[in-house]
C-alpha positions, -999 to 999 in steps of 0.1 A, spaced: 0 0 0 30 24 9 45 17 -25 13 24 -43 8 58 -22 49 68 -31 42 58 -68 12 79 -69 20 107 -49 3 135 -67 -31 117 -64 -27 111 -28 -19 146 -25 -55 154 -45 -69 132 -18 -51 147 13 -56 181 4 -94 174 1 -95 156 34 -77 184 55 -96 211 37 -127 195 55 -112 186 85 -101 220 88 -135 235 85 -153 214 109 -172 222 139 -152 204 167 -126 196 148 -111 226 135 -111 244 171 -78 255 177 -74 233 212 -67 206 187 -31 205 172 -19 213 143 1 177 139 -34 156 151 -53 173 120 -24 164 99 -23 132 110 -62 123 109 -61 140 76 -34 116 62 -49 88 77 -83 92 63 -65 95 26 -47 67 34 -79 47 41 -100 64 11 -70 63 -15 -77 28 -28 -111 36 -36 -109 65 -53 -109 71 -91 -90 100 -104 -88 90 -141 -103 127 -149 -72 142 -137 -44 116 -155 -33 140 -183 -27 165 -163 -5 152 -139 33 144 -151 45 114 -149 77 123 -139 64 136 -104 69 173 -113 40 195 -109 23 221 -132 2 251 -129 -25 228 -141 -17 203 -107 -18 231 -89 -53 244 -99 -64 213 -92 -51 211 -56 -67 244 -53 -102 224 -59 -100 198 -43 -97 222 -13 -126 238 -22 -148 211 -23 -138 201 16 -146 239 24 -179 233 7 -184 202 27 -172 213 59 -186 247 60 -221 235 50 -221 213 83 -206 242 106 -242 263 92 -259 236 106 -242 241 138 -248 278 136 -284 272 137 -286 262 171 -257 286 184 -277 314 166 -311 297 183 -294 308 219 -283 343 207 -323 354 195 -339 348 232 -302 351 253 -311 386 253 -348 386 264 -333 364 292 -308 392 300 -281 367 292 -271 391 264 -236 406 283 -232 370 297 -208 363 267 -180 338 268 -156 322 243 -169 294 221 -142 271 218 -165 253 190 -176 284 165 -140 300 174 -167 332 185 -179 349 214 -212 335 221 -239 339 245 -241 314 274 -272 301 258 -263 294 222 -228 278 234 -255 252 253 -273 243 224 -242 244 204 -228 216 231 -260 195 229 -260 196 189 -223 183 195 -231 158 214 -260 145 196 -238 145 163 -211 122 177 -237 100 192 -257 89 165 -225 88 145 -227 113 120 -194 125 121 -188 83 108 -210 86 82 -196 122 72 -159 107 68 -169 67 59 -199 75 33 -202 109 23 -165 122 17 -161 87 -2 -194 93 -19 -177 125 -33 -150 117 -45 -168 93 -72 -187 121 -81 -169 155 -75 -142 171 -87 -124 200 -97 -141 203 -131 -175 198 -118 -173 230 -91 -163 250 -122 -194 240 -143 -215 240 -116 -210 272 -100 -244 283 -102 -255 250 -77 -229 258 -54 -242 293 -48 -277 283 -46 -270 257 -24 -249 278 3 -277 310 -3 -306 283 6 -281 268 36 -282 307 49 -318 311 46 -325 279 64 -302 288 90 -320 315 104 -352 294 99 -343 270 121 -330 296 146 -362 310 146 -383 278 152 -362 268 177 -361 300 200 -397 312 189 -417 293 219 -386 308 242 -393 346 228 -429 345 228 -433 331 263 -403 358 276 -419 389 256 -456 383 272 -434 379 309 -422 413 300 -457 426 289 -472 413 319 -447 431 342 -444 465 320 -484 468 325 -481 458 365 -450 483 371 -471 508 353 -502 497 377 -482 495 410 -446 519 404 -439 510 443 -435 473 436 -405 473 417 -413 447 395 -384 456 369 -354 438 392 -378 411 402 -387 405 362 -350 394 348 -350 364 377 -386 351 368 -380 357 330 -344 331 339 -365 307 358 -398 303 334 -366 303 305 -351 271 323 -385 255 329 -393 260 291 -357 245 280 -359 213 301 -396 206 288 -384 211 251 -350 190 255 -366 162 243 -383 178 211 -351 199 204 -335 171 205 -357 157 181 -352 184 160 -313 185 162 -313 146 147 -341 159 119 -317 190 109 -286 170 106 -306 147 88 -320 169 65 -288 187 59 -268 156 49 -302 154 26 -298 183 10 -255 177 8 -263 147 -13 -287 168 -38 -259 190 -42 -232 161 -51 -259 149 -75 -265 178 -93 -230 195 -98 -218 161 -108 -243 160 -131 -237 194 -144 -202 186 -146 -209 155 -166 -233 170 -189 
């Protein structure tokens, strides 16, 4: 197998470089608590693994026999890149969802200044969407869809992406990402929406009483009711939002598919 690898060298390079681009760009996995060397390493591992499987006829003329490279190599380094950016920046949107979920009612909680360093979106986040972020995390590694990320769908694209296909399909690739931001902030929404609507009615209801009865002081007894009924709410919904986690990572990897599908079909036609 070693042989092989040394004797092909610029495809295992094609296959590397594709690898480490994703790994890179992955939530968990590209934080920067994790060494430089362990990406490296579970980079080259995983195109060690995929390397027999792969087809790269497409790219045989332009690749030199005598190992040396060529602008044209190098373009098509620069693509294979891209397509693990693709890959890995569509699943950290998904991620953002639920980190951007905590950040719409954080502040209707008056967790807004409560901001602290995400080690997993690299960002300050609220306390809030650095939970959900945690528990969407967690419910990724457990019904192992970081496996079928690596084991299915990055072998699943190599058969049918490449370099020439994000060229001729262009037009799918910014599609896709536009409809990935647009259903990023749906699903933010849905998520924090019962959240909001219960903590702006909390505030209603105490505006109109502090208006009613000024000597009460209602407005530094409001922030620890509106913390409590927040917490209540949460730990009914865990179970649903959990439910909903598995459906967007589902539906994402859905949609990642229909994307392989149609710009290698573009690319083909």
């Amino acid at each position: 197998m070693l042989d092989q690898i040394v004797a092909k060298a610029p495809v295992y390079m094609l296959v590397a470089v594709r690898c480490l681009a994703l790994v890179m760009t992955l939530p968990f996995f590209s934080i920067r608590t994790v060494s430089r060397k362990a990406k490296l390493a579970f980079a080259g591992y995983m195109a060690y693994l995929i390397f027999p499987h792969v087809d790269f006829s497409a790219y045989l003329p332009y690749i030199r026999t005598d190992g040396s490279f060529s602008l044209e190599y190098l373009l098509l380094v620069g693509g294979e890149g891209i397509i693990g950016m693709i890959t890995g920046f569509y699943v950290t949107m998904i991620f953002a969802a639920f980190s951007t979920a905590g950040q719409f009612f954080a502040f209707n909680m008056g967790f807004s200044a409560s901001e602290v360093y995400d080690a997993l979106s690299q960002v300050e986040n609220p306390l809030m969407g650095q939970f959900f972020n945690l528990i969407a995390m967690l419910i990724f590694l457990q019904n192992d869809w970081a496996l079928r990320l690596f084991s299915q769908a990055l072998v699943s694209s190599f058969d049918s992406l490449n370099a020439f296909s994000i060229i001729s399909g262009g037009e799918h690739l910014l599609a896709f990402m536009l409809k990935g931001l647009t259903k990023l902030f749906a699903d933010a929404f849905i998520i924090s929406l019962p959240l909001i609507g219960v903590l702006v009615l909390i505030s209603v209801s105490m505006g109109i009483l502090s208006k009613a009865a000024p000597q009460m002081n209602l407005i530094s007894e409001g922030f620890p009711i509106m913390i409590l009924t927040a917490f209540l709410l949460i730990s009914l919904m865990i179970p649903n939002l959990c439910e909903f986690f598995v459906h967007s990572f589902q539906t994402g990897f859905a949609n990642l598919e229909q994307l392989i599908v149609s710009v290698s079909g573009s690319g083909g036609s």
